[in-house]
Residue, then its C-alpha position, 0 to 999 in steps of 0.5 A: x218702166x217694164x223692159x218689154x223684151x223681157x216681158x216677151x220672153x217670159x209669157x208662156x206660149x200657148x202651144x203645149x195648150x193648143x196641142x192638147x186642144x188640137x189632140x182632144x178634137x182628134x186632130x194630129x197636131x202637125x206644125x202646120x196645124x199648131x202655127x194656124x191655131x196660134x193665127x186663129x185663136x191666139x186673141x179675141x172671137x174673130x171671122x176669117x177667110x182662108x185667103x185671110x188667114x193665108x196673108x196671115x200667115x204668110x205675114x208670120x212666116x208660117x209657110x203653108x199653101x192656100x190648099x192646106x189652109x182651106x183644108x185645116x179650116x175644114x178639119x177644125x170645123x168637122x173637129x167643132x173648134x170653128x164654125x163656118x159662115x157661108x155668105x154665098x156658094x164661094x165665099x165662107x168664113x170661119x167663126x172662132x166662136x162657136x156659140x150660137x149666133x147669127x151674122x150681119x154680112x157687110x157686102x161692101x166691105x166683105x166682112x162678117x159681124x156678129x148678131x145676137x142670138x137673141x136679137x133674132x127668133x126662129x119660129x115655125x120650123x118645118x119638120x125635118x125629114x124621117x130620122x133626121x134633127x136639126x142641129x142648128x139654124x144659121x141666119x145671114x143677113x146681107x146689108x150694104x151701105x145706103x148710097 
C-alpha cells in the first residue's frame, strides 16, 4: 500500500506551467491570477460562474474579492484561455474548453452542459456587415425538466 502523504509531496505542481501558459497569453502572472488557473484548469473541461469560482476559492484559501474573479475571467476570455457562455443579460459562465461547441442550459439547475458541435449545423448565415467576418456561431439551447 502506497503512503499517500508521499505521494502528494511528490507531484509536480502545476504552477511553473501555468505561469508560462498565463505569460504567452500576455497576462501578468500575478498570485492572484496563478491561484484561479490552478481552480479553473487544475482537472478536466469544466463551466463556471464567477460566483462559483469565487466559493472556490474561498474554499481553498485563495483570498480574492468577487470584482477580481469577474475581471481575471474576463481577461482570460480576451487572452482566449476561456470561453464565455451568456445564458441571459446577467448570467454568463466560462467554459475551460475552447473548441468549438455549443451548450444545453439546464434552467432548473442553472448549469450548462456540453452539446457536440456536430450535433447542430448552421446554415444560411447572413453576411456579416462591410469588412467585418464572423469569428464564431454560439448556440444556447434552454431546457428545463418536464413537470
Amino acid at each position: 500500500m502506497t503512503d499517500r502523504s508521499l505521494f502528494v509531496r511528490t507531484v509536480p505542481s502545476r504552477r511553473p506551467c501555468l505561469t508560462a501558459v498565463l505569460r504567452m497569453a500576455g497576462l501578468r502572472p500575478t498570485r492572484q491570477r496563478v491561484a484561479l488557473a490552478e481552480l479553473l484548469f487544475g482537472g478536466p473541461h469544466r463551466h463556471v460562474s464567477a460566483e462559483q469560482l469565487h466559493a472556490e476559492a474561498n474554499s481553498a484559501r485563495v483570498n480574492v474579492s468577487l470584482a477580481t474573479i469577474y475581471n481575471s475571467l474576463h481577461q482570460f476570455r480576451e487572452a482566449g484561455l476561456l470561453r464565455e457562455v451568456a445564458v441571459d443579460a446577467s448570467r454568463s459562465y466560462f467554459d475551460t474548453d475552447t473548441s468549438d461547441h455549443h451548450h444545453f442550459y439546464l434552467e432548473d439547475e442553472q448549469r450548462v452542459i456540453d452539446i457536440p458541435s456536430s450535433a447542430i449545423v448552421i446554415q444560411n448565415l447572413p453576411e456579416p456587415p462591410l469588412g467585418m467576418d464572423i469569428t464564431h456561431v454560439d448556440v444556447v439551447v434552454r431546457v428545463r425538466k418536464v413537470r
